[in-house]
FIKOLZA-1660 file (N, C-alpha, C; in steps of 0.1 Angstrom, whole numbers, plus 5000, padded with zeros to 4 digits):
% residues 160
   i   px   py   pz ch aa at
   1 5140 5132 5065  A  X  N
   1 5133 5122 5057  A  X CA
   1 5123 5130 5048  A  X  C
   2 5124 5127 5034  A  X  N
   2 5113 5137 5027  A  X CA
   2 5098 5133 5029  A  X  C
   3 5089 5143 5025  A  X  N
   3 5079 5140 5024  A  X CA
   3 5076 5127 5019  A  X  C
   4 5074 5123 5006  A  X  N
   4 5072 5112 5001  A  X CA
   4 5073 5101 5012  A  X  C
   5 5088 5099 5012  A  X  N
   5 5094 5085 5023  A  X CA
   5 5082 5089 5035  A  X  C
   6 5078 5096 5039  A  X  N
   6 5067 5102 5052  A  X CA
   6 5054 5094 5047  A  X  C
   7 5054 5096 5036  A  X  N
   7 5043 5094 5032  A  X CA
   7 5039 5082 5026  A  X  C
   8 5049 5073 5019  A  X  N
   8 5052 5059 5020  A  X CA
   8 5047 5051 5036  A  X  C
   9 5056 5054 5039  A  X  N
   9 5056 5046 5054  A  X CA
   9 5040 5047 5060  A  X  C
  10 5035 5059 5064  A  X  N
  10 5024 5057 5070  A  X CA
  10 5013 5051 5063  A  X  C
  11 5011 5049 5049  A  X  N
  11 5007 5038 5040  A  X CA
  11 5008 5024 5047  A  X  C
  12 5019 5022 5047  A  X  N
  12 5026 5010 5050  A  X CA
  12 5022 5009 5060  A  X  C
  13 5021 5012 5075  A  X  N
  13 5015 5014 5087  A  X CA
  13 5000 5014 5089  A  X  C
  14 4993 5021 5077  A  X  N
  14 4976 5018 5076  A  X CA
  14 4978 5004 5069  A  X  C
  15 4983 5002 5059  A  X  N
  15 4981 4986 5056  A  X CA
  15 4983 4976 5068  A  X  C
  16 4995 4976 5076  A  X  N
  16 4999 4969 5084  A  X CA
  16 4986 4966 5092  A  X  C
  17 4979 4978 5099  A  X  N
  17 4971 4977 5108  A  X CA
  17 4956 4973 5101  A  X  C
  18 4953 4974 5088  A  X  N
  18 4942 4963 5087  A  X CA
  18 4946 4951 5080  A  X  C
  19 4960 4946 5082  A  X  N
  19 4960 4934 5077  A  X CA
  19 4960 4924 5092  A  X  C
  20 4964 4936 5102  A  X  N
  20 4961 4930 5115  A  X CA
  20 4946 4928 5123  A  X  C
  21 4937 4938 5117  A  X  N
  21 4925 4935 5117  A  X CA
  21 4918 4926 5109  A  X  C
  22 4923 4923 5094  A  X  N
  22 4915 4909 5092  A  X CA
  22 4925 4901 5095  A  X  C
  23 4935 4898 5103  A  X  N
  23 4941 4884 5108  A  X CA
  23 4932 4883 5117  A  X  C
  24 4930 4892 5127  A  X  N
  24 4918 4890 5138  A  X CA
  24 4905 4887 5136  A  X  C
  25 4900 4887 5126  A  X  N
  25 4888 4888 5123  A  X CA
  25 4887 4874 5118  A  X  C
  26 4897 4871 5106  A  X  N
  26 4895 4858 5102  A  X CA
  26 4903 4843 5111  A  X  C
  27 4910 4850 5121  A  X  N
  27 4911 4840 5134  A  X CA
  27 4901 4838 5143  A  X  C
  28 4891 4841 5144  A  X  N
  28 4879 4841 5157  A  X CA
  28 4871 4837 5150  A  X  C
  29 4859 4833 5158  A  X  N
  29 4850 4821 5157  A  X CA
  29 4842 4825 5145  A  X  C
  30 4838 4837 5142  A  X  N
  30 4828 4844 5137  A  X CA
  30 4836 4846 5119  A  X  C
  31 4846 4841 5117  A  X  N
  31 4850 4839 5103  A  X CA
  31 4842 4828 5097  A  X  C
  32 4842 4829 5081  A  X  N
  32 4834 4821 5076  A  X CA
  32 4842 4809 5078  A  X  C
  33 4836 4796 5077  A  X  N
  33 4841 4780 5075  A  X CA
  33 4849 4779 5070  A  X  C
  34 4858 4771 5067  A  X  N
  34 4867 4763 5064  A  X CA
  34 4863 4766 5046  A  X  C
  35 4853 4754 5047  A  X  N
  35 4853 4754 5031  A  X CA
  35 4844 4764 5025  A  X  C
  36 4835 4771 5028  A  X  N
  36 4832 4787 5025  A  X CA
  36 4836 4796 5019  A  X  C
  37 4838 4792 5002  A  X  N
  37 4845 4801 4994  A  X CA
  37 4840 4815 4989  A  X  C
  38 4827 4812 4992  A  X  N
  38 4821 4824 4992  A  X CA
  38 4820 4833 5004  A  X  C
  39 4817 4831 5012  A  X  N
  39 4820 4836 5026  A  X CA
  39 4832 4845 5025  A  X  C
  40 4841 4833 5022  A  X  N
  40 4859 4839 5023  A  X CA
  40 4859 4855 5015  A  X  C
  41 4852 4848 5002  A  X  N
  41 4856 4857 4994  A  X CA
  41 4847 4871 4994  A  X  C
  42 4840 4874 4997  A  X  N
  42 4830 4882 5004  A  X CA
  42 4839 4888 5018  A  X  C
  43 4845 4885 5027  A  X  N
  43 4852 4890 5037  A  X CA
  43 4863 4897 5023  A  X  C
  44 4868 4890 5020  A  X  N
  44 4883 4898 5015  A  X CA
  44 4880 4907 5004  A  X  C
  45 4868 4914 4997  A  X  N
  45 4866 4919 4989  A  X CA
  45 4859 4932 4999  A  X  C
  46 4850 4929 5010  A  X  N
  46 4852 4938 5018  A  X CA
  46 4863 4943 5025  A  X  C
  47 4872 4935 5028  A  X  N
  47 4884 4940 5039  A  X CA
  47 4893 4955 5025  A  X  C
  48 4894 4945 5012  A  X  N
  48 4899 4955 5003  A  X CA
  48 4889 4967 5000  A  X  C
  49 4879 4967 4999  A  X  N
  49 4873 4979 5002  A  X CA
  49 4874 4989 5012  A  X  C
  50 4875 4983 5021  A  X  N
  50 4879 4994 5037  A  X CA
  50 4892 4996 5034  A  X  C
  51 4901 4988 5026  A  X  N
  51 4917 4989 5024  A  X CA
  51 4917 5002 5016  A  X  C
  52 4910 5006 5007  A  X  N
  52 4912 5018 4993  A  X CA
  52 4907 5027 4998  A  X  C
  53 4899 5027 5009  A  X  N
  53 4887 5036 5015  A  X CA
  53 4901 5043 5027  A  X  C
  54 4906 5033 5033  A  X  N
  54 4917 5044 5040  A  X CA
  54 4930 5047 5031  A  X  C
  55 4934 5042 5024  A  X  N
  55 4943 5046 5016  A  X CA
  55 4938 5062 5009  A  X  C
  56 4929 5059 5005  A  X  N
  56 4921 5076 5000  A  X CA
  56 4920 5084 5010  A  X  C
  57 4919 5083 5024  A  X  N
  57 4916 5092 5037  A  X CA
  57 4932 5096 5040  A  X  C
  58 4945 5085 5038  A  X  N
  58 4956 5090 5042  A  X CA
  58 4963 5098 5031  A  X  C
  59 4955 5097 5015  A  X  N
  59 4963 5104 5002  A  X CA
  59 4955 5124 5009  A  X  C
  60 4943 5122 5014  A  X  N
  60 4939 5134 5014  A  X CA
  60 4944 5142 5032  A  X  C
  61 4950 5133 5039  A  X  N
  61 4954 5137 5052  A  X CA
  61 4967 5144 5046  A  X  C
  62 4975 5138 5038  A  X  N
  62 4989 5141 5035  A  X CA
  62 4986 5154 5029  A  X  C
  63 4974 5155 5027  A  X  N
  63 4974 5169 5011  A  X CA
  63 4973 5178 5022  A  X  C
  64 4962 5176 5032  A  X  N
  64 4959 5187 5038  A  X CA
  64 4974 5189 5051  A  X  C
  65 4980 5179 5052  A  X  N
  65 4994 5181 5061  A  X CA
  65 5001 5187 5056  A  X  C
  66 5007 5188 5045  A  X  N
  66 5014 5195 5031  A  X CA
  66 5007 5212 5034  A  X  C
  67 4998 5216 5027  A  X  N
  67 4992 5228 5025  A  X CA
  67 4992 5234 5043  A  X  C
  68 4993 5228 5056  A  X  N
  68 4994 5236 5066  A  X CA
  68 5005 5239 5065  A  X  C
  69 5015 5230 5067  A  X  N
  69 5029 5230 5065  A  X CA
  69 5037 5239 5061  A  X  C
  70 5032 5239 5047  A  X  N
  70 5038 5251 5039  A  X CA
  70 5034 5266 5043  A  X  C
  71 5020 5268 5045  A  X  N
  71 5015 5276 5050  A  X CA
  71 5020 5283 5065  A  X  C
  72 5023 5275 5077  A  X  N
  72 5033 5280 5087  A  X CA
  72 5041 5282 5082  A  X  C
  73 5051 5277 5075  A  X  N
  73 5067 5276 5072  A  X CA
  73 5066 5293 5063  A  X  C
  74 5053 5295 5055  A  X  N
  74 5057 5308 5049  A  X CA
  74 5046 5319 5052  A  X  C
  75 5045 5318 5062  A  X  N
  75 5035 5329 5070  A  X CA
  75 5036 5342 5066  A  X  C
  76 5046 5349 5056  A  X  N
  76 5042 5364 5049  A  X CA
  76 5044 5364 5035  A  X  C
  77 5039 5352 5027  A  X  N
  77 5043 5351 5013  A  X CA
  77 5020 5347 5012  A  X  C
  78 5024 5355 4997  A  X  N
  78 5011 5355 4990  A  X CA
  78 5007 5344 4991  A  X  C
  79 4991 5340 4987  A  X  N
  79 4986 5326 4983  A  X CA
  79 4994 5318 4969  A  X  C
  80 4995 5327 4960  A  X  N
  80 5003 5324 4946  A  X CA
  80 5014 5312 4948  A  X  C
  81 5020 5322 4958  A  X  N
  81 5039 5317 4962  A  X CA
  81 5032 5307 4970  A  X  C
  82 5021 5302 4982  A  X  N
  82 5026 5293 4985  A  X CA
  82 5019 5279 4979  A  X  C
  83 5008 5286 4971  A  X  N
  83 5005 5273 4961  A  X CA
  83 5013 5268 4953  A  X  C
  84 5023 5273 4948  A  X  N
  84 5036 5272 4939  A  X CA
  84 5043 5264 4949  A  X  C
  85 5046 5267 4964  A  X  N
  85 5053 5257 4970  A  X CA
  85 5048 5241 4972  A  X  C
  86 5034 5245 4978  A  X  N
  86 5030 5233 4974  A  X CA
  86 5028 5219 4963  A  X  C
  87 5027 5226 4955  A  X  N
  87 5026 5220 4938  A  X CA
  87 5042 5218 4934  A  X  C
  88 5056 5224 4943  A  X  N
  88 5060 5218 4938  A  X CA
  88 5068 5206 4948  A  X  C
  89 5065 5208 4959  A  X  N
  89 5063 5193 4971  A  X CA
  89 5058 5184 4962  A  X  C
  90 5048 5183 4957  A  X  N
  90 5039 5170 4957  A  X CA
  90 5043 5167 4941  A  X  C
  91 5047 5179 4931  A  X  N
  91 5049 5174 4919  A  X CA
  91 5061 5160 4917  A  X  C
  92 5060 5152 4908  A  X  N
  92 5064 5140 4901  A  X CA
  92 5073 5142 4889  A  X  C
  93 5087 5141 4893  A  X  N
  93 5093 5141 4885  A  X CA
  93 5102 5131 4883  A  X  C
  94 5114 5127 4875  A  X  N
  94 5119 5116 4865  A  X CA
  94 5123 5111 4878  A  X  C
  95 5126 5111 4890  A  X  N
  95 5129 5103 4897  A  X CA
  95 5119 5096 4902  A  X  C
  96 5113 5101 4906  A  X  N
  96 5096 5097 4908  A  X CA
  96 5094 5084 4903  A  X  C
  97 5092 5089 4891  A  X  N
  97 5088 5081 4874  A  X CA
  97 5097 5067 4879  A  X  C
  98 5110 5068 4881  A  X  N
  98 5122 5057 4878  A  X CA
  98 5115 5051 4887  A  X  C
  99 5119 5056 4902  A  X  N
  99 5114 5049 4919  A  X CA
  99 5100 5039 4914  A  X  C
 100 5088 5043 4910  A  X  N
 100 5079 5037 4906  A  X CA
 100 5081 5026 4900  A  X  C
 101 5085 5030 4888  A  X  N
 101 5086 5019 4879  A  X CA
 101 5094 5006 4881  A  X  C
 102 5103 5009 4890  A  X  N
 102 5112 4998 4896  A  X CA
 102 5110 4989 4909  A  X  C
 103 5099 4997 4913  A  X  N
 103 5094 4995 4927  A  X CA
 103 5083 4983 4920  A  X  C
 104 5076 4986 4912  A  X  N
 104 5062 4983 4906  A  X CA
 104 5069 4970 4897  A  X  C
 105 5078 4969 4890  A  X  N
 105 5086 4955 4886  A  X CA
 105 5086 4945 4892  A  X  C
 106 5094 4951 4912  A  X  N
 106 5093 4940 4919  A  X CA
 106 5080 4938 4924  A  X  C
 107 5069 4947 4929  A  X  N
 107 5059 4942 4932  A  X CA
 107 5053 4932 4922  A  X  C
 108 5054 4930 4910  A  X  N
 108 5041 4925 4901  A  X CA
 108 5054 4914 4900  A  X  C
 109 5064 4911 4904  A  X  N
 109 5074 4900 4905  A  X CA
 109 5069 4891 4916  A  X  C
 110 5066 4898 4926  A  X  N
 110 5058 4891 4939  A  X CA
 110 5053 4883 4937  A  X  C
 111 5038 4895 4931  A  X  N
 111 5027 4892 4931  A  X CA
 111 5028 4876 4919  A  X  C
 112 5032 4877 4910  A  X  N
 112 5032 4866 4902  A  X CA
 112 5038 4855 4911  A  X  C
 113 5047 4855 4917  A  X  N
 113 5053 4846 4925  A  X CA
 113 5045 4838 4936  A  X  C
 114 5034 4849 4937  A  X  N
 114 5024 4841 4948  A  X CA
 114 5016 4838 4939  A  X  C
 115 5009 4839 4931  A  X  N
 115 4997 4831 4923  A  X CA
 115 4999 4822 4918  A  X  C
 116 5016 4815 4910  A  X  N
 116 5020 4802 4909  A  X CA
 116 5019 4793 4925  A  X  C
 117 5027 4801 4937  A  X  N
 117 5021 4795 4948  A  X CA
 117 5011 4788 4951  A  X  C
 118 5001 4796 4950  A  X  N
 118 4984 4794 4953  A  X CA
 118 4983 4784 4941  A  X  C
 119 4988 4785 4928  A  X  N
 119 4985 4774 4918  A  X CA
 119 4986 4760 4924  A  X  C
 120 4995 4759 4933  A  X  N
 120 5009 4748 4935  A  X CA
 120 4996 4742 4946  A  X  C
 121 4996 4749 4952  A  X  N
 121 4990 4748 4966  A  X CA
 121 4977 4741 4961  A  X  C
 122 4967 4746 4951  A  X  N
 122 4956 4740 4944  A  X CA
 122 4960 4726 4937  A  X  C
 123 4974 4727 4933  A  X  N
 123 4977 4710 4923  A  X CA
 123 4974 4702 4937  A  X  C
 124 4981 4706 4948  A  X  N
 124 4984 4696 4963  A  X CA
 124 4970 4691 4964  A  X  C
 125 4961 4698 4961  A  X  N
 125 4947 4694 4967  A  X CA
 125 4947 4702 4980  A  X  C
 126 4950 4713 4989  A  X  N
 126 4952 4716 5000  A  X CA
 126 4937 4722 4999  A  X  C
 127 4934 4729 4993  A  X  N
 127 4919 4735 4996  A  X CA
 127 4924 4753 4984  A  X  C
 128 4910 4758 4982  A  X  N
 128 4908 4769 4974  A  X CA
 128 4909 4781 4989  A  X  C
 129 4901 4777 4996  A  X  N
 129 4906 4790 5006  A  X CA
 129 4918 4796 5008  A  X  C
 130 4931 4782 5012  A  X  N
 130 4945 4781 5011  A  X CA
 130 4952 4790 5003  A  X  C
 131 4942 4786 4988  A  X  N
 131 4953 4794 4977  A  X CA
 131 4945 4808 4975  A  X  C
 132 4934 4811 4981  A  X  N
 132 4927 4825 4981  A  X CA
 132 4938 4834 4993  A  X  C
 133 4942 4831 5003  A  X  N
 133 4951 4836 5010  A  X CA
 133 4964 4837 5006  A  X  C
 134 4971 4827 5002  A  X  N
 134 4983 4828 4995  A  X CA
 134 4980 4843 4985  A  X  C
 135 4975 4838 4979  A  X  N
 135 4968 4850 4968  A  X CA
 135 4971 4869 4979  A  X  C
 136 4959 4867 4984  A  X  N
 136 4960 4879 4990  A  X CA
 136 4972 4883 5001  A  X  C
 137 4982 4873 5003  A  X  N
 137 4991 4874 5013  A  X CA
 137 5003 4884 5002  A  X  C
 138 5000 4874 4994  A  X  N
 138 5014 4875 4982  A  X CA
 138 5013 4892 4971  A  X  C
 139 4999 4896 4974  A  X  N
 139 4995 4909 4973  A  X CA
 139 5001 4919 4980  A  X  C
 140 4994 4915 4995  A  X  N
 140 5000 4922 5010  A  X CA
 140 5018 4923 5008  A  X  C
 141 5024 4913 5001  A  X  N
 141 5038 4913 5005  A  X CA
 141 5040 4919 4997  A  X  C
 142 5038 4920 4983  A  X  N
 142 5044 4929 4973  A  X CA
 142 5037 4941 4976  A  X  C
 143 5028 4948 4981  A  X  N
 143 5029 4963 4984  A  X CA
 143 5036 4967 4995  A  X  C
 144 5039 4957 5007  A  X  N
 144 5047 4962 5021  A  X CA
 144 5066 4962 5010  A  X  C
 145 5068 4953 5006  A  X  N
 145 5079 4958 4997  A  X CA
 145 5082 4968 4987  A  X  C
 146 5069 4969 4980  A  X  N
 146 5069 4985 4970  A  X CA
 146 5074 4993 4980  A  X  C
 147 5066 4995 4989  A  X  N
 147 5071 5007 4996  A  X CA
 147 5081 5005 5004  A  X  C
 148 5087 4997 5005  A  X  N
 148 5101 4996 5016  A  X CA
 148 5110 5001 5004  A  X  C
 149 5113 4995 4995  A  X  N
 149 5120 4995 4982  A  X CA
 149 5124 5009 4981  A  X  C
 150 5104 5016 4975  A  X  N
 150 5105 5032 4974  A  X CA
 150 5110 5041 4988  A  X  C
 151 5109 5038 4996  A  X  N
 151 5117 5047 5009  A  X CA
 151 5129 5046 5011  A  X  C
 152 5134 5035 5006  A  X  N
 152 5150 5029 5009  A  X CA
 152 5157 5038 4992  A  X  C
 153 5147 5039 4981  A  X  N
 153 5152 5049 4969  A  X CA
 153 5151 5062 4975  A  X  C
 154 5143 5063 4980  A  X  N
 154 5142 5081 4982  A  X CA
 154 5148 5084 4991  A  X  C
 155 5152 5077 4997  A  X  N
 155 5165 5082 5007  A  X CA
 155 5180 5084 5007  A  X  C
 156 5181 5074 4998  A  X  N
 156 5198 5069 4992  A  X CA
 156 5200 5071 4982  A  X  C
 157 5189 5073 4974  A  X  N
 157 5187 5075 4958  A  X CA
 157 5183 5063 4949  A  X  C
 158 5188 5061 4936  A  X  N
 158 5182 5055 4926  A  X CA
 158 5193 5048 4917  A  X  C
 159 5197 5038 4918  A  X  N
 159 5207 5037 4908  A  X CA
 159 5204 5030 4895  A  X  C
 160 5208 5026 4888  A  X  N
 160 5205 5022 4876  A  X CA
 160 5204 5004 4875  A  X  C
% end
């Protein structure tokens, strides 16, 4: 499995696990009310903050996993050669570019897909919290698919 797909997934594995921590948090007693749109929205602007805050801790775990990595694997080559190795692991090239851009199509296909939801759900009269979740669910699902998408490209490849 390449780096990247490594590096996808455990993404996908930090999201999973604090989407399972605000499921918990906003199932128990100590979530804001019902109709509490500010409450609501105050938890989920925090939860996305702790969300970018580990996303940044796992972009800089990968960097420093990368540079040991390379570093055992080339235990009598200069620093030059293995910064060169390094830089070219993590470098981005046209497949890269494609994987992204195709990946990032269907995400923002999702994501639109859930904000007419949450619209629909607001015509019903169901409540604005309803469609603030829809909202953030339909987020959560187009990034757990970005990255399924991109792991399932970087593996098999990319077709047109």
């Amino acid at each position: 499995m390449s780096f990247k797909s490594k590096k996808i997934i455990t993404e996908l594995v930090a999201g999973l696990g604090m989407l399972a921590g605000y499921l918990i948090y906003s199932l128990s007693s100590s979530a804001p009310g019902v109709e509490d749109l500010k409450g609501w929205a105050i938890l989920i602007l925090i939860a996305l903050g702790i969300g970018i805050g580990v996303c940044i801790v796992v972009e800089i775990a990968f960097h420093v996993v990368v540079h040991i990595r390379v570093n055992i694997r080339e235990r009598g080559k200069d620093k030059k050669e293995i910064e060169r190795i390094v830089k070219s692991e993590m470098s981005e090239d046209e497949m890269d570019k494609s994987i992204d851009n195709k990946s990032n199509r269907m995400g923002y296909g999702i994501t639109g897909l859930g904000i007419i939801v949450a619209l629909i759900v607001l015509a019903c009269g169901v409540g604005p919290v309803i469609a603030l979740h829809v909202i953030l669910g339909a987020c959560f699902l187009s990034a757990v698919c970005q990255g399924i998408f991109a792991v399932v490209c970087y593996e098999k490849g990319v077709g047109k």
